[in-house]
C-alpha positions in Angstrom: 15.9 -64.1 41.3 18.1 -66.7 39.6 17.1 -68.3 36.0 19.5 -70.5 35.2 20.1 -72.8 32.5 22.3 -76.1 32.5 24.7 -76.6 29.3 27.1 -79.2 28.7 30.5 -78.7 27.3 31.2 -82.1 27.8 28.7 -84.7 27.6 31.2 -87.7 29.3 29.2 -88.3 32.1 26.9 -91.3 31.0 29.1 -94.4 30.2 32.7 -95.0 30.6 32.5 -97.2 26.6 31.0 -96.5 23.1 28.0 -98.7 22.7 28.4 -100.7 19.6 25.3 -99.2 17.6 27.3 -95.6 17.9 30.9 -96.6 17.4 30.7 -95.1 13.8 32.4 -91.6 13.9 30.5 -90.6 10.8 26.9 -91.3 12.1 24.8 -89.0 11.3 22.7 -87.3 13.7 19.6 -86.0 12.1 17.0 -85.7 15.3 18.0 -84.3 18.7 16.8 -88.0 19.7 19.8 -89.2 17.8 22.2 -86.3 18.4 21.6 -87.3 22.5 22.0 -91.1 22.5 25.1 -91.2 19.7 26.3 -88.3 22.2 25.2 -90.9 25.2 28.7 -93.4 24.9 32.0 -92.2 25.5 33.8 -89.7 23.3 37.4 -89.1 23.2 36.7 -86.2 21.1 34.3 -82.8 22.6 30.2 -83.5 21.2 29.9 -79.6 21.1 28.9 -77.6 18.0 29.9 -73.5 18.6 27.1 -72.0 16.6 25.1 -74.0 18.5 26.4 -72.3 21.4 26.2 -69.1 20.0 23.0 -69.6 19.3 21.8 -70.4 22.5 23.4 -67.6 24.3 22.4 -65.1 22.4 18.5 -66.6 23.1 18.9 -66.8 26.4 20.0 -63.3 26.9 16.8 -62.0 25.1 14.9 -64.6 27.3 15.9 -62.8 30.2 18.1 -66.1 31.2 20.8 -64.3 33.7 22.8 -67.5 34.9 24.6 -70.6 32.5 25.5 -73.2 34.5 28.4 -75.1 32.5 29.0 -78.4 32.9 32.7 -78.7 32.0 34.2 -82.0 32.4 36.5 -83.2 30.3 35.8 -80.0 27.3 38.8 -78.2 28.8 42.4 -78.3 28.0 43.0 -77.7 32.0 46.7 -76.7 32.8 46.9 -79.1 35.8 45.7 -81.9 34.6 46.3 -81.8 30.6 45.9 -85.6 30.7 42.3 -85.2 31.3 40.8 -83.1 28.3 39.4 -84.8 25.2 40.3 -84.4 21.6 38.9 -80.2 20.7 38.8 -79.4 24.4 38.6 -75.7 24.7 41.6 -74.1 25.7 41.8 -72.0 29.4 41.5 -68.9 27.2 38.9 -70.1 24.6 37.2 -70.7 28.3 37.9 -67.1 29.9 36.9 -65.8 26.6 33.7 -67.2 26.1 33.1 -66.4 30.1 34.2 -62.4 29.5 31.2 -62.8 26.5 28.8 -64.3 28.7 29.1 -61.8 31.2 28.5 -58.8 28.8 25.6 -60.2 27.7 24.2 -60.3 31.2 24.8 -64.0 31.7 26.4 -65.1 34.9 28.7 -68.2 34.0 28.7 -70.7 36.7 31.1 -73.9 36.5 30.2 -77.6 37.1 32.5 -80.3 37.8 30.5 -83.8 38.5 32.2 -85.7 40.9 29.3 -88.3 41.8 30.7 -92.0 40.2 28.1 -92.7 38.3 28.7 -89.3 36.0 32.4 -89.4 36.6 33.7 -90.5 33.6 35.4 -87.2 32.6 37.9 -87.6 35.0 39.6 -90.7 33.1 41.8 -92.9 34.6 41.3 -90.8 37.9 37.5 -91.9 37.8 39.0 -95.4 38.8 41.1 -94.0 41.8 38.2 -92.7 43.7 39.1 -92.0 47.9 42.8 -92.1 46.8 45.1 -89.6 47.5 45.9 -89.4 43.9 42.3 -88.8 43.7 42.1 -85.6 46.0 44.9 -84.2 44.7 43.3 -84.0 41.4 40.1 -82.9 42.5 41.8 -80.1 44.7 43.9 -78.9 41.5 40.8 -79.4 39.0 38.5 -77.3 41.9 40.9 -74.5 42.6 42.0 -73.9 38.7 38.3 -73.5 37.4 37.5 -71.1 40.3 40.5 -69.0 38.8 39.5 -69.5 35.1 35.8 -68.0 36.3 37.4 -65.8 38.4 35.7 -66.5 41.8 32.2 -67.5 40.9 29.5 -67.1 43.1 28.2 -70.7 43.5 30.3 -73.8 42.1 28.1 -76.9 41.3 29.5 -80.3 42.5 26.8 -82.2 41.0 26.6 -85.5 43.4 23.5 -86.9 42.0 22.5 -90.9 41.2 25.2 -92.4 43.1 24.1 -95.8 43.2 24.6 -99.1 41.4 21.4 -98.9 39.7 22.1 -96.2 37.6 25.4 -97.6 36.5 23.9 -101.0 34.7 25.6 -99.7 31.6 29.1 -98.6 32.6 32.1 -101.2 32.4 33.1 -100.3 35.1 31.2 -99.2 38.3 31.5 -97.5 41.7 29.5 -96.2 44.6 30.9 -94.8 47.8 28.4 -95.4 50.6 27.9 -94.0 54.3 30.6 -91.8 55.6 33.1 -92.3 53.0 30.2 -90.8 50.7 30.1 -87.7 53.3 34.0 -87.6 53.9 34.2 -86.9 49.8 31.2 -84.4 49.8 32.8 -82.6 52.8 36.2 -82.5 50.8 34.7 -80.6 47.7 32.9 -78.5 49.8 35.8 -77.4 51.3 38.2 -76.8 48.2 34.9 -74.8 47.5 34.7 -72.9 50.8 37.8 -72.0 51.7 37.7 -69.7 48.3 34.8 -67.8 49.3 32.5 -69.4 47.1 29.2 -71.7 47.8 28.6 -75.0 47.3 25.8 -76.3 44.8 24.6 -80.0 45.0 21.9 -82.3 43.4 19.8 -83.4 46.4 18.4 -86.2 45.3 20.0 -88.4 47.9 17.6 -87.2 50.7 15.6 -89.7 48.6 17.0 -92.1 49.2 18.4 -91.8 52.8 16.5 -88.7 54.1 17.2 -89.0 57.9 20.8 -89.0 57.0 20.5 -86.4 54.5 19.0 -83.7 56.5 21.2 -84.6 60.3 24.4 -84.4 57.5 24.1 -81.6 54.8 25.2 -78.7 55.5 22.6 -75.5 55.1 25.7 -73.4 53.6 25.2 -75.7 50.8 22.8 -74.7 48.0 19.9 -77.3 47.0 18.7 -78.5 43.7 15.9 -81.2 43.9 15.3 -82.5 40.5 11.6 -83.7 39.1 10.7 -84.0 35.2 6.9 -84.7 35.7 3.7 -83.5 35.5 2.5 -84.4 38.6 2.7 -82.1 42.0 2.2 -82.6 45.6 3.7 -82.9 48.7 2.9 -86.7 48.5 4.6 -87.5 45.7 7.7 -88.8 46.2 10.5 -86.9 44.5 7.9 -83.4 44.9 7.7 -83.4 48.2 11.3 -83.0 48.8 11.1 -79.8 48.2 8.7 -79.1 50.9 11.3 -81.0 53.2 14.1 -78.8 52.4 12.1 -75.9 52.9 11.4 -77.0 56.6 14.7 -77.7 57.2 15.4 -74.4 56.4 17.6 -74.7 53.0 18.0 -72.4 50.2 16.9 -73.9 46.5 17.4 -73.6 43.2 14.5 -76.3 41.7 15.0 -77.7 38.9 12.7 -78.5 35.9 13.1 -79.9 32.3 11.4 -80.1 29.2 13.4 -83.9 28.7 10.3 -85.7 29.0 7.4 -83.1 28.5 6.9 -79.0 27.6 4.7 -78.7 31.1 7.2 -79.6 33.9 9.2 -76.5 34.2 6.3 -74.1 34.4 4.6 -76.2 37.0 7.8 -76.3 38.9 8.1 -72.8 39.2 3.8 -72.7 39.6 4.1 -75.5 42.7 7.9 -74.0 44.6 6.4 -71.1 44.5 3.6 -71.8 47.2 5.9 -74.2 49.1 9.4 -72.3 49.2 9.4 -68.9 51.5 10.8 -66.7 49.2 13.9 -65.8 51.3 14.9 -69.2 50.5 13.6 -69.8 46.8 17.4 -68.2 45.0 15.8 -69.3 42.2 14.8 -72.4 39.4 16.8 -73.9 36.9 16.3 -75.7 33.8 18.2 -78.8 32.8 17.1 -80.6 29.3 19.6 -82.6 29.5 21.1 -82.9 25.7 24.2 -81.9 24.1 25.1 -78.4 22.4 24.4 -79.9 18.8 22.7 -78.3 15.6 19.6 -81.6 16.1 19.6 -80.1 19.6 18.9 -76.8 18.7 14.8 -76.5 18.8 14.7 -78.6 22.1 16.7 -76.2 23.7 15.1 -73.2 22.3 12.1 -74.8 23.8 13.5 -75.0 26.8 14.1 -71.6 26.8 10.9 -70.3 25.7 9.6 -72.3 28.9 11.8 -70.0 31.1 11.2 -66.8 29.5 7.1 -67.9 30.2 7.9 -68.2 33.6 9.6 -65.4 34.4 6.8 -63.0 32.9 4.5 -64.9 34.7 6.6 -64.6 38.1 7.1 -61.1 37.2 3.4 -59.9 37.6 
């Protein structure tokens, strides 16, 4: 059984400018509150604090936590595309270094590269060449050298969540692929992925939006995250009952809970999957609380993981 937890390296994934209120460098973030919206804008420099990192590790491990999903983005100096990392970006062996440590501590590293539009903004300039053929070249480079750096991963997240206009009110400058150019793109990660023996991880929240097409399109090789932060379960609510509909269709999950908006939502995911998901299919939950490795950040995440390491005692009896 999977327990994963979602970290950020990079935390460019939100807006593509620095709002005005957060331009000062030298703000100073006293509450996680502040530490996550100052971290919000763009940075051209990594938001990441190491003891923080340290920290969390070495709390996960004792949780019983046996899978960090990394969220990478622009927090790596990559060799292909040097042009890409920020200011402080680790380097490819700081990377392999801190994956050989995760490993002896009994924590499977897993990498995540975004590539929906809306949480694209990692990618730089290419973020603004989506569908090109500059474009795929750099996510087929970007794809095949972090499988190396991890050294063939089991899964490889692609993110692809919140692709619409909506969400991107407070980017400069915004895109959204639709219909089968939308698809074309999701097959094309999936098979940089594929074709190195390792499987595919997505956000499934577009079966929200457009389930019919979701569930004739998605591939079941493809491993499922639906994604809900309330309190409130049952096959009739909307974002909830999706993951009774990929469990009749047959798909493996990972759910995924969070303690961003309230301490209750991530044992009553694993409480409420459990009863809907056959467990030949349930690979697991994850939790995602969504704010950056900084010292303010510290108690929400040990929260976070205190929620997990509940759940798993109770899943264990």
């Amino acid at each position: 059984m999977i327990w994963a937890y979602l970290m950020h390296l990079s935390y460019n994934m939100w807006e593509d400018h620095i709002p005005q209120e957060y331009k000062d460098e030298n703000f100073v973030c006293n509450t996680c509150q502040d530490a996550r919206m100052w971290a919000h804008g763009y940075r051209p420099y990594l938001t990441f604090d190491d003891s923080t990192w340290d920290y969390m590790l070495k709390e996960m491990s004792a949780a019983g936590i046996n899978m960090v999903v990394i969220d990478l983005g622009d927090g790596v100096q990559y060799e292909s595309h040097p042009e890409i990392s920020v200011k402080n970006a680790w380097t490819t062996a700081r990377l392999r270094n801190e994956i050989m440590k995760m490993r002896k501590m009994g924590l499977e590293p897993i990498p995540k590269l975004n590539f929906a539009t809306t949480h694209d903004i990692w990618l730089g300039e290419y973020s603004r060449m989506v569908s090109t053929k500059t474009y795929y070249t750099v996510c087929r480079d970007l794809i095949a050298e972090v499988i190396a750096l991890f050294d063939k991963p089991r899964y490889f997240h692609l993110g692809m969540d919140e692709e619409l206009a909506s969400y991107q009110t407070r980017q400069d400058y915004a895109v959204v692929r639709q219909n089968d150019l939308w698809w074309g793109d999701l097959y094309f990660y999936i098979g940089e992925v594929e074709k190195n023996g390792i499987r595919p991880w997505v956000w499934s929240d577009y079966a929200w939006h457009k389930p019919e097409v979701f569930f004739r399109k998605m591939p079941r090789s493809v491993l499922q995250s639906n994604w809900y932060y309330d309190t409130k379960f049952g096959p009739d609510v909307d974002m909830v009952k999706y993951y009774n509909e990929l469990e009749k269709r047959g798909y493996d999950q990972i759910p995924t809970g969070s303690n961003h908006s309230n301490p209750d939502n991530f044992g009553l995911t694993v409480d409420y999957c459990r009863k809907v998901i056959d467990p030949g299919r349930l690979s697991g939950f994850m939790t995602a609380p969504w704010r950056p490795t900084l010292a303010p950040c510290a108690d929400r995440h040990k929260e976070a993981i205190d929620q997990v390491a509940t759940a798993i005692k109770k899943f264990s009896r």
